[in-house]
Structure formats: C-alpha cells, structure tokens
N, C-alpha and C positions, 0 to 999 in steps of 0.2 A: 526496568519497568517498575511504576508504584507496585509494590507486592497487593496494598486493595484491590485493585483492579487486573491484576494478572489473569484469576477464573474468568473475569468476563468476555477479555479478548480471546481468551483460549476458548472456552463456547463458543463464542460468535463466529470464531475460525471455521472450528470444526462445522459447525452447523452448514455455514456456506458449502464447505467443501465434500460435506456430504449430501446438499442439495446442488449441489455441482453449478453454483450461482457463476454463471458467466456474466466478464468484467468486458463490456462490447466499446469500442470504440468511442461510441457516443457516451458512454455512461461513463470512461477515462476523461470522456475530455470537460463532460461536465463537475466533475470532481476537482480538476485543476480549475475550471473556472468559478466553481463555489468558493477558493481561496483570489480569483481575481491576477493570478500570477498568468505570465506569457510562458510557452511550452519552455524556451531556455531557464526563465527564473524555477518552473516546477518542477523539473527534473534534476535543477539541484537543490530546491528544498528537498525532495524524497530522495537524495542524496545514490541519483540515477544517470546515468549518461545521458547526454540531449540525442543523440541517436536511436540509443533504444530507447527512452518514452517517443520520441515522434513514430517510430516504427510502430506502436500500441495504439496511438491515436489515429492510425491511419489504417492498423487491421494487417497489418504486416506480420507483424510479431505477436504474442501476448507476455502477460510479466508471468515471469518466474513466482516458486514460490513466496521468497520472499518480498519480492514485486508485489503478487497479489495481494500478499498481507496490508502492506503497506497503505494499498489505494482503499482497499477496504477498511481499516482502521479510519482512514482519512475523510473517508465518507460518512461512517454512521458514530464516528468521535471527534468531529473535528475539534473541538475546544482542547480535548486529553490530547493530541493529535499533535496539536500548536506547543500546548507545555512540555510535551515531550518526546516529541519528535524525533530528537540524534538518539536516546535510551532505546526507542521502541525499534529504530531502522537497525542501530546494532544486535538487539536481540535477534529478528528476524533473522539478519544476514548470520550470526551466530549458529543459529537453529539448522538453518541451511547447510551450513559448511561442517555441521556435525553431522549431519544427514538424517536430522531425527523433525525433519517439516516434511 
C-alpha cells in the first residue's frame, strides 16, 4: 500500500468499524455496479470467490474482515482502488491471517 495514504485507509477503517457501518446487500451491489463489472467479472477484480460475493449480494453471507475492507475502500476510493487494487487486497488478506484486523 502507497505509505502516503496508508493513515487514511487505516482511519477510515477504524472509523466505520467503530460506527459499525453495515455493508447491506444493496449497498454491495451498488459498489460493483459503480465499477460497471458483472458479479463474475467483480468478484475476481476483488480477488473473491463468485460464490461468496453472490452469497453477499443476496444477504446470505457478509464479507469478512478483509472482504469488508475491500468493498469499503472500493467505495469511498475508487480511483486509489483501481491503481492499486492486488497491493491493497494482499494487505488486507495479510492483516487477517495475522490476526491483527
């Protein structure tokens, strides 16, 4: 992740998570359609199973930590989102499987 913008995502994280912003169905699906991609093509941009995003989309499931990070980045960064997209998904997942998200 650019080191300039690392505090910001990390705020923005926190802030959601401590206003406990639920990521709802409709607000999934409009997120992949602000990028204009079909659920197959978005769930491997955000480098996700097509099963579990449709399961999200549909109110089945919700995303995991690192999930949630992702769609929220995606949402209120899309531009930063786009340039660096596989950097920001491997932190996340990184973050995760340390156990420290």
């Amino acid at each position: 992740m650019p080191k300039n913008i690392d505090g910001i995502f990390t705020e923005y994280l926190l802030q959601c998570g401590s206003k406990k912003i639920k990521l709802t169905p409709d607000r999934i699906r409009s997120i992949r359609k602000y990028f204009k991609l079909t659920q197959v093509a978005f769930s491997e941009f955000i480098m996700v199973g097509y099963e579990t995003y449709r399961s999200w989309e549909e109110g089945r499931r919700y995303p995991s930590s690192p999930g949630y990070a992702i769609l929220l980045i995606a949402e209120k960064y899309p531009g930063i989102f786009i340039k660096n997209r596989e950097d920001l998904i491997k932190e996340f997942q990184s973050l995760s499987t340390q156990n420290e998200w």
